[in-house]
C-alpha positions in Angstrom: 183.9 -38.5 101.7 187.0 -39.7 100.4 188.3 -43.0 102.1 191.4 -44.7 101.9 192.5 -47.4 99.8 192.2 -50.7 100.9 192.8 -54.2 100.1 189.5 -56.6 98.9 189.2 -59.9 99.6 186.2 -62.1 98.8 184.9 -65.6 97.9 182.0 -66.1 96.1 179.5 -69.0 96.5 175.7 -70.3 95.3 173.1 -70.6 97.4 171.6 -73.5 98.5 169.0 -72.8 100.8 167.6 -69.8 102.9 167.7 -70.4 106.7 164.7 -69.9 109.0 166.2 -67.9 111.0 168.1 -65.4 108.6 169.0 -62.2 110.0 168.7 -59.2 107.4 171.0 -56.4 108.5 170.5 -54.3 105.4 169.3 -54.2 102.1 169.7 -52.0 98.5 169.0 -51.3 94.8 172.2 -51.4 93.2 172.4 -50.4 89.9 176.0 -50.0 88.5 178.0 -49.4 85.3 181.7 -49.5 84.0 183.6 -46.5 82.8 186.9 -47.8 82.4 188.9 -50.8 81.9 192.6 -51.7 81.1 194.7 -54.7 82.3 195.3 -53.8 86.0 192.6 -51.5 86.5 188.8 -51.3 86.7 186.6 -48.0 87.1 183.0 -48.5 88.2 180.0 -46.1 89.3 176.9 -47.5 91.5 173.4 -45.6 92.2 172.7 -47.1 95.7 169.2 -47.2 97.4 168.6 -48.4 100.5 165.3 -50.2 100.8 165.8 -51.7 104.6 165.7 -50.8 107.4 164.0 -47.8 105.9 163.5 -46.6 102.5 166.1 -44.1 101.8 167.1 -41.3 98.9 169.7 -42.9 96.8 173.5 -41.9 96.6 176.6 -42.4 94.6 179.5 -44.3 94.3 183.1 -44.2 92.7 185.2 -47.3 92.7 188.5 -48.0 91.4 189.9 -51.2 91.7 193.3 -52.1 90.9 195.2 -55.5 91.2 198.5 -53.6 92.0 201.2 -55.8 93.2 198.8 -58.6 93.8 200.2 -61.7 92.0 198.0 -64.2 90.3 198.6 -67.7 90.2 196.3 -68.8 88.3 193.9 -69.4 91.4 190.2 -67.3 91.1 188.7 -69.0 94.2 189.8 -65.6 96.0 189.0 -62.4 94.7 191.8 -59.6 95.5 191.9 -56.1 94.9 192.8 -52.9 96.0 189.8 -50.5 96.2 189.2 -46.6 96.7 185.6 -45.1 97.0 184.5 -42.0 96.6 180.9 -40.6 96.9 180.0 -38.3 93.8 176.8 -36.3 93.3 173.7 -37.4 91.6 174.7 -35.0 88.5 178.2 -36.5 88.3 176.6 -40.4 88.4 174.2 -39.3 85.6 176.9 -37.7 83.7 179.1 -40.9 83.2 176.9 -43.5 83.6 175.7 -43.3 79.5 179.2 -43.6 79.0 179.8 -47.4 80.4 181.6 -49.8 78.2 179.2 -52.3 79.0 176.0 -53.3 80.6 174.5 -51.6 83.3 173.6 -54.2 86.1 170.9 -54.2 88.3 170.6 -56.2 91.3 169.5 -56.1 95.0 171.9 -56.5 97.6 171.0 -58.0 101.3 173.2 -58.0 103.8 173.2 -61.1 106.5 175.7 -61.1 109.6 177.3 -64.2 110.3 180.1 -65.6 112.3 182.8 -63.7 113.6 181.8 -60.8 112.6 182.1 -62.0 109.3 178.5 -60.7 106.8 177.3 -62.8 103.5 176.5 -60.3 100.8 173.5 -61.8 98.3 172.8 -60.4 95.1 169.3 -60.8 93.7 170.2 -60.0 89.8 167.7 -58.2 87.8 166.9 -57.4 84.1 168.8 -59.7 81.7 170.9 -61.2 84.6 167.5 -61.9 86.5 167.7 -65.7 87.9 171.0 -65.0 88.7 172.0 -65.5 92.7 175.2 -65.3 94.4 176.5 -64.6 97.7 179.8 -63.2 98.9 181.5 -63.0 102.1 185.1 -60.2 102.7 187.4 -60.6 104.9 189.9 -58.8 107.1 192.8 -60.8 105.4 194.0 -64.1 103.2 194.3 -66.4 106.1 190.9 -65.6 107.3 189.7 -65.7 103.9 191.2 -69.4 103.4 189.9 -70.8 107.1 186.3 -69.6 106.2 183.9 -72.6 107.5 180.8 -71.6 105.4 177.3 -72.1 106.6 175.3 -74.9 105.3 172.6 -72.7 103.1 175.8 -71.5 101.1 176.3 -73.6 97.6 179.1 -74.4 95.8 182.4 -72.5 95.7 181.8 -70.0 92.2 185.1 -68.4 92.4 185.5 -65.0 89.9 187.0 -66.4 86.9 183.8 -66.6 84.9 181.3 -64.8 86.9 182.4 -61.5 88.3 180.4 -58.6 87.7 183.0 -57.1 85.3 182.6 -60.1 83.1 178.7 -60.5 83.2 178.7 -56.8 82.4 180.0 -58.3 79.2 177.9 -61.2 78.4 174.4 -61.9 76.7 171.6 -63.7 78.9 172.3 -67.0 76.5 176.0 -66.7 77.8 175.8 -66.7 81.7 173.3 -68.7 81.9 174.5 -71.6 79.7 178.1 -71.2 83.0 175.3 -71.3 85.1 173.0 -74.2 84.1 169.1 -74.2 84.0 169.1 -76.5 87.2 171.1 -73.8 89.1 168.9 -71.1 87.8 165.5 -72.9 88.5 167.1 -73.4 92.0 167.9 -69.6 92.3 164.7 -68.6 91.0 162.6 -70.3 94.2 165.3 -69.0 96.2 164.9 -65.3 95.0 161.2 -65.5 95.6 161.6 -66.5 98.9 164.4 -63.9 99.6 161.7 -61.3 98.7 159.4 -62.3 101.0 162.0 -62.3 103.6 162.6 -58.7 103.2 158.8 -57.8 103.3 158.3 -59.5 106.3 161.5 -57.5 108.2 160.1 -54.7 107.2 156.2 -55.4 108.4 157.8 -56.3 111.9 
């Protein structure tokens, strides 16, 4: 189902600590690849499968993202673009996805509801991005987006200069994790195992 383009706003953030009381609405297998870059534009695929509430079959995605008429300023702590998805078939995913331009990345997504109906997105990075851990929260527009109170558990402010996923598509293991820092990593790394177990035990109740 086609659905209609949109604009994408988002700040991304570390994570400091995992509440108690976390509430997991959903969570996935992403695994995703880029078919096509230029200046203004970005084309990406995904293989989605859901693993909570219930273990689903998988399904497709294709993304384009566009900057547009979004101006820059110089300013990464927002990320903004304009977005159009598409759902493709398993034989049109498998077609392209040998085709990327770079890495294929692997992560698991959870889904937590906060505050005004606003959701934190964490990504649990796998394969050569594994120790990697970020979280990112959208919003309806730019003034919501800049009058965002975090929660405690959420870290610093990573912004998407250096660390989107086009860019650690890009990188070697040595790369990101010499932006990230071995503290940061060791951090994420009890944090991920705990994450884990969070998952296991929503879907045991």
């Amino acid at each position: 189902m086609l659905e209609k383009m949109k604009q994408e706003i988002e700040r991304k953030y570390a994570l400091n600590q995992i509440p108690e009381n976390l509430r997991i609405e959903k969570a996935e297998i992403i695994e995703q690849g880029f078919i096509y870059r230029d200046f203004s534009t970005i084309i990406r695929v995904r293989k989605i499968t859901p693993v909570y509430p219930q273990k689903e079959e998988p399904y497709y995605i294709y993304t384009v993202k566009t900057k547009g008429d979004i101006n820059y300023t110089g300013d990464y702590t927002l990320g903004q673009k304009y977005e159009i998805e598409n759902e493709i078939s398993r034989e049109e995913y498998e077609k392209v996805i040998p085709h990327r331009i770079s890495q294929k990345i692997i992560k698991t997504r959870i889904v937590v509801p906060i505050e005004n109906q606003l959701k934190v997105e964490i990504d649990l990075y796998d394969d050569y991005l594994t120790g990697l851990l970020t979280a990112e929260v959208e919003f309806p527009d730019q003034e919501a987006a800049k009058h965002f109170h975090q929660p405690e558990w959420l870290g610093e402010e990573l912004g998407y200069k250096e660390l989107s996923n086009r860019k650690l598509a890009e990188m070697t293991k040595e790369e990101w994790q010499s932006k990230v820092g071995p503290k940061r990593i060791k951090q994420n790394e009890n944090l991920i195992v705990k994450l884990k177990e969070k998952i296991k035990q929503n879907g045991n109740q």
